[in-house]
C-alpha positions in Angstrom: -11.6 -54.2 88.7 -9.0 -52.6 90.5 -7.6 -54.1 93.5 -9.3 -52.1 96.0 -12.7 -52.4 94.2 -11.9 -56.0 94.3 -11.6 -56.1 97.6 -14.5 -54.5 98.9 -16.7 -56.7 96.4 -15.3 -59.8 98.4 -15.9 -58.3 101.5 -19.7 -57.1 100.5 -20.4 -60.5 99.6 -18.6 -61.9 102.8 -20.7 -60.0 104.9 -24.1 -60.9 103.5 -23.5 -65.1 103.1 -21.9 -64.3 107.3 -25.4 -63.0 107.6 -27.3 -66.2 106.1 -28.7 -63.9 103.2 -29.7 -64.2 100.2 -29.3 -61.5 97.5 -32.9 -60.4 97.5 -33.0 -60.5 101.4 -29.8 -58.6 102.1 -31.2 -56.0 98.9 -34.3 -55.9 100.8 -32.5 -54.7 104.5 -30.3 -52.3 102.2 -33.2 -50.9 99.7 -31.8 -52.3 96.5 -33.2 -55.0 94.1 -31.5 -58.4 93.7 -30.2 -58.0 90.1 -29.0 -55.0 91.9 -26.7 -57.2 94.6 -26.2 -59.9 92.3 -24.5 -57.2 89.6 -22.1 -55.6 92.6 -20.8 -59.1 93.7 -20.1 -60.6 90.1 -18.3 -57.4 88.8 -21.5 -56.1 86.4 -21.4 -52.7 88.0 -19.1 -51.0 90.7 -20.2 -50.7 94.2 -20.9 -46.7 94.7 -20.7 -44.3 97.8 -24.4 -44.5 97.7 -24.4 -48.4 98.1 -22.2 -48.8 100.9 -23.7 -46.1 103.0 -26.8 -48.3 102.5 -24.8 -51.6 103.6 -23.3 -49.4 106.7 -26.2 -47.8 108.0 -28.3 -51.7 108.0 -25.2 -53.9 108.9 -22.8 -51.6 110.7 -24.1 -51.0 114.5 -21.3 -48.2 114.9 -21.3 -46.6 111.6 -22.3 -42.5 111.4 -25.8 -41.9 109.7 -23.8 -39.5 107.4 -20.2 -40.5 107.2 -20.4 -44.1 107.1 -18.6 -47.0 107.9 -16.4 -49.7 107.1 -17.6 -49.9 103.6 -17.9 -46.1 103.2 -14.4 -45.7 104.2 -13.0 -48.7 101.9 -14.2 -47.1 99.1 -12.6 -43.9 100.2 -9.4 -45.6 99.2 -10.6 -46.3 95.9 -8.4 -43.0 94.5 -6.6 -40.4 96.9 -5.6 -38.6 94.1 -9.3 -38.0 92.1 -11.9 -35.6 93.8 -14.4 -37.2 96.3 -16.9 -36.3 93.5 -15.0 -37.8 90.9 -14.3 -41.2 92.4 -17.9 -42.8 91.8 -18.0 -42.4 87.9 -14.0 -43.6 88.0 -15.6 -46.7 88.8 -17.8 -46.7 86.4 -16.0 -45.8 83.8 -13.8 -48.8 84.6 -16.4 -51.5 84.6 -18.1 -50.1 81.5 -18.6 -52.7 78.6 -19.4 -49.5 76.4 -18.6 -46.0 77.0 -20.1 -43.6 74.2 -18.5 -39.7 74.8 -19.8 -36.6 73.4 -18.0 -33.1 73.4 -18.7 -30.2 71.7 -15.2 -28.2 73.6 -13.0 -30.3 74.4 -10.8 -33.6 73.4 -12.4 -36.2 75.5 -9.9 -37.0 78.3 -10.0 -41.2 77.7 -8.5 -39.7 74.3 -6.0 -36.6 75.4 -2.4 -37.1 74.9 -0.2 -35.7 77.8 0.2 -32.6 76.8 -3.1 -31.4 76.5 -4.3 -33.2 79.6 -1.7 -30.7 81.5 -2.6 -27.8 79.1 -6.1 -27.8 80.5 -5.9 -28.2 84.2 -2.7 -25.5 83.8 -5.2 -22.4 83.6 -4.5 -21.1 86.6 -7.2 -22.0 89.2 -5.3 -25.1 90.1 -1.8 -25.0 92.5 1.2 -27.2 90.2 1.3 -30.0 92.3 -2.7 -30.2 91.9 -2.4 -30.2 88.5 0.4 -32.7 88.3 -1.4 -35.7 90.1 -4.6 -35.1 87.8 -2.6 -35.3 84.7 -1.5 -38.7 86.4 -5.3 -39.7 87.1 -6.1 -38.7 83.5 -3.4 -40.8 81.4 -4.1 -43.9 84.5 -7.9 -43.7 83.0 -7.2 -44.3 79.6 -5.7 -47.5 80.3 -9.5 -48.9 80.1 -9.0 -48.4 76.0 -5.6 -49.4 75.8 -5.7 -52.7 78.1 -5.7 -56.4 76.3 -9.3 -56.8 76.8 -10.3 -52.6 76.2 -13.3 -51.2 76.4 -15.4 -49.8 73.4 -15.3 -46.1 73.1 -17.6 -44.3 70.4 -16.7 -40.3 70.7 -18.5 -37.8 68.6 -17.0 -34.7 68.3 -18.0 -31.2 67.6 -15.5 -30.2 64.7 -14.8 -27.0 66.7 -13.0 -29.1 68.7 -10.1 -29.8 66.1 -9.8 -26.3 65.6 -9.2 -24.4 69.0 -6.4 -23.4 69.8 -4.4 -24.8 73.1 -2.6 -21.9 75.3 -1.0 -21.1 71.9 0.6 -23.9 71.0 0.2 -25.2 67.8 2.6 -28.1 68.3 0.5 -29.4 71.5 -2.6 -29.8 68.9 -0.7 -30.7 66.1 0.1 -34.1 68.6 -3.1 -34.2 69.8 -4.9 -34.4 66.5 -2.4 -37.0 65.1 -3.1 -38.9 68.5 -6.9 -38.6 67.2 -5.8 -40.2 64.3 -4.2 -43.4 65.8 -6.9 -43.7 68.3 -9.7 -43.6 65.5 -8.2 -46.4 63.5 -8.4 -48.5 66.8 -11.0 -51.4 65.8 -12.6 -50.6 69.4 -12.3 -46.8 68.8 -15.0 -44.8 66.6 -14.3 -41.2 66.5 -17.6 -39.3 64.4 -17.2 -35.4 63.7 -20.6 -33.3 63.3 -19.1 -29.9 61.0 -20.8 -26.6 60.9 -23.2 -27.6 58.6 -25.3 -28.8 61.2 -25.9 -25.9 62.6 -27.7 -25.6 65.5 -28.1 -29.0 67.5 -29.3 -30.7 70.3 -25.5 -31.6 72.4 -24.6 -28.2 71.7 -26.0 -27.9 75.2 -23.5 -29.6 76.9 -21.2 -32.7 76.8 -22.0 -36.0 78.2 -20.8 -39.7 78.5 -23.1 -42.5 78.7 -21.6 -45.7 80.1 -23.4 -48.9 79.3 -22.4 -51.2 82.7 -21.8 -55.4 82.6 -25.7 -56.0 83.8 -26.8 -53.7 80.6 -27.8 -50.6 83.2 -26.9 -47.3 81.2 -25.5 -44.4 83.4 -24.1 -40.8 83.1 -21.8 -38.4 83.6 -22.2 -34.5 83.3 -19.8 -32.4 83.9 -20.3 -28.7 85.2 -17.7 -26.0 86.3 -17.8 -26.7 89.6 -18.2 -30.6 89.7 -19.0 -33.2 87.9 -22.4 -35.4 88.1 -23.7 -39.0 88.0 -26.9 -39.1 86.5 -29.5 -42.8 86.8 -32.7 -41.6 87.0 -34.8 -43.0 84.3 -36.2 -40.0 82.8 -33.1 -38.1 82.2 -30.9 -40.8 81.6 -34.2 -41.0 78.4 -33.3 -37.7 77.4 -29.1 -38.1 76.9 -30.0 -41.0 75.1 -32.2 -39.3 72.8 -29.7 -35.9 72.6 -26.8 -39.0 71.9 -28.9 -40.7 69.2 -30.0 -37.4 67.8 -26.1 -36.2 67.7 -24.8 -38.9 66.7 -27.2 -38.4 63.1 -25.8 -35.6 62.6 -22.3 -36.7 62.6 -20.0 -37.9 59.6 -19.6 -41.5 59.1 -16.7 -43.0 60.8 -14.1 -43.0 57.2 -15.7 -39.6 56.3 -14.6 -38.2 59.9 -11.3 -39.7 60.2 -10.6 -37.8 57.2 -11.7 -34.7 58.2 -9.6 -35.1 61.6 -6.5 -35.5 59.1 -7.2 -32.4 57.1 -7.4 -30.8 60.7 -3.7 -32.1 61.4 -2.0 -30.4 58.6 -3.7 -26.8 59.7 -1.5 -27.5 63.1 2.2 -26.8 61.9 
């Protein structure tokens, strides 16, 4: 975890042995399970906005119902750079033991080099300096596939997305693609194509990340155009894994993609 996470973490579980309490009695004055506690203070899965307003509003005499507290506000530190809405899934995505991405648009950004990172916030909507700092965020993200220990990333891809085209510059996908290339050949990294011939399928609906978390949880991210969205309830979290499994069939086999993303490099020149 990051320094900040780790830092609330020791405080969290500070605060509740200072209290006398044991995991399922401190879940119990806070509305969360044991395994749920338990997971937070050994690292399994990130404490979330969610869960420190709970610890706030029980433990925190002075805290605001809706703001928070002292926890609230720790984790507000977490990333000054990220949006607010952004920050949870950061987390996340950083404690994750298995992260598996689909896209039917766009390169995922754990896999975007530089240059297309800043071609796609550049669009207009966002002031330079704006888009500067999440082109930082973006490239600081990927480090969770990069690092010594990484963490596994399975990407499928909708083949459309080797072939569109980048504010006109062929060059910035020409590096992108070959950056697909290296990434794929990562022993940690699968990168599956589904091509036209699969017509109509079910992610076509939208893209979607499932990340598997240290206590074996599974949760979500979707991202819409005006923010992005965790999703843990049970029933949909059933239907992404469904649409994954189900898009995932329709995909090439790892070699059989990796291929077809090098036949999409030469067509950049």
């Amino acid at each position: 975890m990051g320094s900040v996470t780790d830092y609330v973490v020791m405080e969290l579980r500070l605060l509740r042995t200072t209290l006398g309490l044991s995991q399922e009695d401190f879940g119990r004055t806070i509305g969360y399970s044991a395994s749920h506690v338990s997971s937070v203070e050994t690292g399994g899965r990130p404490p979330t906005t969610d869960y420190a307003l709970a610890v706030d509003r029980a433990h925190d005499p002075g805290c605001d119902r809706q703001q928070g507290g002292r926890f609230t506000r720790m984790l507000r530190e977490l990333s000054k750079v990220d949006p607010e809405w952004l920050r949870e899934w950061i987390g996340l995505e950083r404690e994750a033991t298995l992260l598996r991405w689909y896209e039917p648009a766009f390169v995922p950004g754990l896999l975007q080099t530089e240059a297309y990172a800043r071609a796609m916030f550049a669009t207009g909507l966002l002031p330079p300096d704006d888009v500067e700092q999440r082109v930082v965020s973006r490239l600081e993200r990927q480090t969770i596939v990069t690092r010594e220990v990484p963490t596994p990333l399975v990407a499928v891809l909708d083949a459309m997305v080797l072939r569109r085209q980048i504010n006109g510059h062929a060059s910035v996908m020409r590096e992108q693609i070959d950056h697909l290339v290296k990434m794929a050949e990562l022993p940690h990294v699968q990168i599956l194509v589904v091509t036209e011939e699969a017509g109509v399928y079910p992610g076509l609906q939208g893209g979607f990340i499932l990340a598997t978390l240290g206590d074996g949880s599974v949760v979500a991210h979707l991202d819409h155009q005006v923010r992005a969205q965790v999703v843990n309830g049970a029933d949909d979290l059933a239907n992404l894994q469904r649409t994954w499994e189900s898009t995932r069939g329709e995909a090439l086999s790892r070699r059989q993609s990796l291929d077809l993303i090098k036949e999409a490099a030469q067509t950049w020149t």
